[in-house]
C-alpha positions as CSV (number, residue, x, y, z in Angstrom):
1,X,24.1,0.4,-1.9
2,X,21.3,-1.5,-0.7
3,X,18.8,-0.5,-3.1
4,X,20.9,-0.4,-6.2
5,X,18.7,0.4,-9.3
6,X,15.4,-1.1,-7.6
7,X,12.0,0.6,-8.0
8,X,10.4,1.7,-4.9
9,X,6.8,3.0,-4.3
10,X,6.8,5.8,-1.5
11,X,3.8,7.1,-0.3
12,X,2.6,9.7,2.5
13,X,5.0,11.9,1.2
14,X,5.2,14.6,3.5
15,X,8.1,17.1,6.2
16,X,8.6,14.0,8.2
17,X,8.7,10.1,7.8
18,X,7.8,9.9,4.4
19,X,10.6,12.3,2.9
20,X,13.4,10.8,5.2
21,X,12.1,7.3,3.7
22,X,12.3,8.4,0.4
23,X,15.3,10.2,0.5
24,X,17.2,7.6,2.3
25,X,16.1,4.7,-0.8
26,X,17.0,7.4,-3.1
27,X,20.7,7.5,-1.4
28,X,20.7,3.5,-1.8
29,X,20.4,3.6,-4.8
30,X,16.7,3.1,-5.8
31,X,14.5,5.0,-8.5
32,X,11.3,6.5,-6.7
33,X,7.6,6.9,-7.8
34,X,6.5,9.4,-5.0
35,X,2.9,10.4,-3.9
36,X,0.7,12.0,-1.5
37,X,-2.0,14.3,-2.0
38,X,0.1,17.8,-1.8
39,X,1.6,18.5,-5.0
40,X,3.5,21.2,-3.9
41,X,5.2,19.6,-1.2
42,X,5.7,16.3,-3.4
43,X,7.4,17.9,-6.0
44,X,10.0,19.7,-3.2
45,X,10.5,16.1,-2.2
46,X,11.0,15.2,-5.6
47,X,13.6,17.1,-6.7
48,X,15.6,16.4,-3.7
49,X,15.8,13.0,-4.3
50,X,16.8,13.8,-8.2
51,X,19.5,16.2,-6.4
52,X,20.8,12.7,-5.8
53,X,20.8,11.5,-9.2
54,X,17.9,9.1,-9.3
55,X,15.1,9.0,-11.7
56,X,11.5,10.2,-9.5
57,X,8.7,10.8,-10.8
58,X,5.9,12.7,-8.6
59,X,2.2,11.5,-9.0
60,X,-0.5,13.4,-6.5
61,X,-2.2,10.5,-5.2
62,X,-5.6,9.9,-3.1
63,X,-5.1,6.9,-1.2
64,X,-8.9,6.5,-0.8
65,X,-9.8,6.5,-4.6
66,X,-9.1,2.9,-5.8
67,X,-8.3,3.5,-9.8
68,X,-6.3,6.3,-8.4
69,X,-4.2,4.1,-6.8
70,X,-4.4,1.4,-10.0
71,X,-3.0,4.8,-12.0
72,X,0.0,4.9,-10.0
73,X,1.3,2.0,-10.1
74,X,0.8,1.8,-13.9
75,X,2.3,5.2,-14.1
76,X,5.7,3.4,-12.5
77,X,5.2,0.2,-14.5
78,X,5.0,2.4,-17.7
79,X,8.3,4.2,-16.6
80,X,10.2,1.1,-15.1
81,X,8.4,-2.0,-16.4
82,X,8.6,-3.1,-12.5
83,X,7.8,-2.4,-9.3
84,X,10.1,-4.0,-6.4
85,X,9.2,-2.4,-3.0
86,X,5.7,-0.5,-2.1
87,X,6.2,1.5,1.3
88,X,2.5,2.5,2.5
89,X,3.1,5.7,4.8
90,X,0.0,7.7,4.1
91,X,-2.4,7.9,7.0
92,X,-5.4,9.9,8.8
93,X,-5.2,10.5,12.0
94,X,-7.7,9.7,15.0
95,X,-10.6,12.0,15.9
96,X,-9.7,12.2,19.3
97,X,-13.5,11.2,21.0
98,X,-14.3,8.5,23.6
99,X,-15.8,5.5,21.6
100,X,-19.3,6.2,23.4
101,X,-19.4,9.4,21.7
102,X,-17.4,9.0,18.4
103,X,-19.3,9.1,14.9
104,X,-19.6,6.2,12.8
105,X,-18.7,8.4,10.1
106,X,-15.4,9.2,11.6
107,X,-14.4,5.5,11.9
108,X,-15.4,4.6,8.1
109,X,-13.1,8.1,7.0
110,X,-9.9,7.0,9.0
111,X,-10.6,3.1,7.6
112,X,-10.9,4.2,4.6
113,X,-7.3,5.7,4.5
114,X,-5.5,3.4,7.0
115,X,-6.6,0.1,6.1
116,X,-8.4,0.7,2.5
117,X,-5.6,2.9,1.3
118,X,-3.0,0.2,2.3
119,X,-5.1,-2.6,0.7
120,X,-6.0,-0.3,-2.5
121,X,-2.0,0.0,-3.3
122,X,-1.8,-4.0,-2.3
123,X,-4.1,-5.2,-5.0
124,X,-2.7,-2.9,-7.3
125,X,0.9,-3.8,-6.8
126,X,0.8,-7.4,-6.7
127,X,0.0,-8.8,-9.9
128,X,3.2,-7.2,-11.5
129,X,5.0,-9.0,-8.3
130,X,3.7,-12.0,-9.3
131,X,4.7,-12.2,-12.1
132,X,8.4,-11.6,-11.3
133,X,8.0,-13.6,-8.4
134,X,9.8,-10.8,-6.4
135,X,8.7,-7.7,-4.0
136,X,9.0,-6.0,-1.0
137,X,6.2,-4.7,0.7
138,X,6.3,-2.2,3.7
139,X,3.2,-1.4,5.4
140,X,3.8,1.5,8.2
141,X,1.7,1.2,11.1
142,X,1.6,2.5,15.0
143,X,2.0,0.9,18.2
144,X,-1.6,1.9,18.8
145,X,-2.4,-1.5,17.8
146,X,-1.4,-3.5,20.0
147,X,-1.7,-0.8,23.2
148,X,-5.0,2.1,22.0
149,X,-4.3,4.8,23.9
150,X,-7.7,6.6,25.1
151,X,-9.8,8.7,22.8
152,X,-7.8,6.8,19.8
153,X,-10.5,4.4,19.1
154,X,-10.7,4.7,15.6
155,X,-7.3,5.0,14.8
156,X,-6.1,2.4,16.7
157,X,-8.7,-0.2,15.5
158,X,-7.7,0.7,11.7
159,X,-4.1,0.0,12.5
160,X,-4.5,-3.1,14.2
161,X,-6.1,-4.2,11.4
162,X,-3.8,-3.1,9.0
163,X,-0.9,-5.6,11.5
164,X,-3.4,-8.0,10.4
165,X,-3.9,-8.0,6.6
166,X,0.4,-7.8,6.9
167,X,0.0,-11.3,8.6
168,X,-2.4,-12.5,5.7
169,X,-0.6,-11.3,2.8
170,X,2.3,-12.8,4.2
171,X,0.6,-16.0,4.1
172,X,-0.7,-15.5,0.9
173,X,2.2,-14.4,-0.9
174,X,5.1,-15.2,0.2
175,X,5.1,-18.6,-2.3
176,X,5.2,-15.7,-4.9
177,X,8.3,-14.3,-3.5
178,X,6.8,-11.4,-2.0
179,X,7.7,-9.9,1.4
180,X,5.0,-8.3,3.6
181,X,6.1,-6.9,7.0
182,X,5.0,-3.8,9.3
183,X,6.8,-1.3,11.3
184,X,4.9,-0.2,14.8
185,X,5.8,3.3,15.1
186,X,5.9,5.2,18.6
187,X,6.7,9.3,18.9
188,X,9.1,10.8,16.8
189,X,10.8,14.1,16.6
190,X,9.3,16.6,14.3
191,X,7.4,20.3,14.7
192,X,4.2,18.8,16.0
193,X,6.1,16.4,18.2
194,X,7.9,19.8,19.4
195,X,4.6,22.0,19.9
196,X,3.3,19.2,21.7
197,X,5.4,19.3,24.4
198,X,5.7,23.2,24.3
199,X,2.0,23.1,25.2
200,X,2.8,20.5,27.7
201,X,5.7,22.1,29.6
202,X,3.5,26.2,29.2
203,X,0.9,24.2,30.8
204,X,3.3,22.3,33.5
205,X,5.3,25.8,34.4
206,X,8.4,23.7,33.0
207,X,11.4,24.7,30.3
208,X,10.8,22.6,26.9
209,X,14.0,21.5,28.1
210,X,12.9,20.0,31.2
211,X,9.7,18.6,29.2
212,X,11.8,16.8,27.2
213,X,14.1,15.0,29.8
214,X,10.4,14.3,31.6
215,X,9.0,13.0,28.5
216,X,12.4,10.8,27.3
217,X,12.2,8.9,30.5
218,X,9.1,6.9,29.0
219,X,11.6,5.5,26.5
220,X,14.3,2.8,27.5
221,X,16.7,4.7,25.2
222,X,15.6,7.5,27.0
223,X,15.5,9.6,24.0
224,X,12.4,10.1,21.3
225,X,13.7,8.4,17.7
226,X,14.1,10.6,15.1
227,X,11.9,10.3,11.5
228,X,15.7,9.4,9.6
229,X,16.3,6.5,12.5
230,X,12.9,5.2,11.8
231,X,13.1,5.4,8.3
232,X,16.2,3.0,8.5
233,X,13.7,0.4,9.3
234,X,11.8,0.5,6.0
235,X,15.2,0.5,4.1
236,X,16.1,-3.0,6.0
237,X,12.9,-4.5,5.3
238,X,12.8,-3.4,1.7
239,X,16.4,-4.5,1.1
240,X,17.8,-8.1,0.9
241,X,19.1,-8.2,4.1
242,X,15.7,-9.1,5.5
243,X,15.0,-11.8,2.7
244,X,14.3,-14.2,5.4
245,X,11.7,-11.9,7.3
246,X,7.9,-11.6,6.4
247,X,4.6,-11.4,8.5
248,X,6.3,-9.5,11.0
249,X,5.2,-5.8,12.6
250,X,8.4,-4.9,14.0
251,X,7.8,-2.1,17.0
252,X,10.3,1.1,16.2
253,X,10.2,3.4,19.2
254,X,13.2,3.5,21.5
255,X,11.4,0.6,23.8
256,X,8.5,2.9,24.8
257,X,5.7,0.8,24.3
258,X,7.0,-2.2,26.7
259,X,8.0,0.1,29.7
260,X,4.1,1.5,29.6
């Protein structure tokens, strides 16, 4: 197993990315410390993973509050005495204006998840790192940013500037022995992927069917990955197979970005 008895950090537990990610550590082997800020829901994820027979413990976590974030990674250093890979999944989405006529306000809220939230779990992580002079760090980000797709302002600026505090803590600690790396997400499969294109194709005349096939030739695949494919990624990265690899935002999303 690739993750034999490591100790993984997994947040933006939710139906989708985050639950495949976890589950799939928790099949390689790893022991989880889970969060997001719906207890219900973390605690179903939970107890799947223990289904597998590893050791999770659940901690309702808002990525926003800094000592929040402090409290959860001494919460696994208390259970585990370490901490080897931090996956950063949590995220706010965009809100979907023009920049002309976006609020301020909006922009600071989605920062303060997207980059603040990733850079809250950082600092609290790293020391303990440091001091074993070992750790895995996964930041998820979008392909928004690298190519903002209209109305996406916010959002995208916040995730191209979370590629770029992956570059610097890289830099910065890779003489520690610590990994930082990114993964550029594109469309997955999912219930809002699905409604979206049910609107698309009611609105179009079309089948979803016939959506679909419409919507897969975007992808060089020609097919939309699925949340379990993409959550392969993050296991590869936090595993020793990509010892060698740091600093890099590697762009999961069946080649749709470079055919657009």
């Amino acid at each position: 197993m690739l993750l034999e008895d490591k100790v993984a950090i997994v947040t933006g537990i939710g139906p989708g990315l985050g639950r495949d990610v976890a589950l799939l550590f928790a099949r390689e082997g790893a022991h989880l410390v889970i969060a997001a800020r719906n207890a219900s829901r973390l605690e179903a994820v939970a107890e799947e993973a223990r289904a597998l027979g590893r050791d999770v413990l659940a901690i309702p976590t808002d990525l926003t509050d800094r000592a929040g974030c402090r409290l959860l990674v001494e919460a696994t250093l208390e259970r585990h005495g370490r901490v080897d890979v931090l996956v950063q999944n949590g995220h706010a989405d965009g809100d979907y204006k023009v920049v002309t006529d976006s609020d301020p306000e909006d922009w600071r809220r989605i920062m303060e998840v997207n980059l603040f939230g990733a850079l809250h779990l950082v600092q609290a992580v790293v020391p303990s790192m440091k001091a074993r002079g070992d750790g895995r760090i996964v930041l998820m980000n979008s392909g928004a940013s690298t190519d903002p797709p209209p109305t996406l302002g916010a959002y995208s600026a916040s995730k191209a500037a979370l590629a770029s505090l992956v570059r610097t803590i890289a830099v910065e600690l890779g003489p520690h022995g610590i990994r930082a790396n990114g993964i550029q997400l594109g469309p997955m499969t999912g219930d809002n992927f699905r409604g979206y294109l049910e609107n698309l194709a009611r609105e179009a005349g079309r089948t979803y069917e016939e959506e679909l096939a419409l919507y897969n030739e975007q992808f060089a695949l020609r097919y939309t990955p699925t949340p379990e494919e993409c959550a392969g990624t993050a296991l590869f990265l936090a595993s020793d197979l990509a010892r060698p690899i740091t600093g890099q935002s590697i762009a999961v999303n069946g080649g749709k970005w470079f055919l657009t």
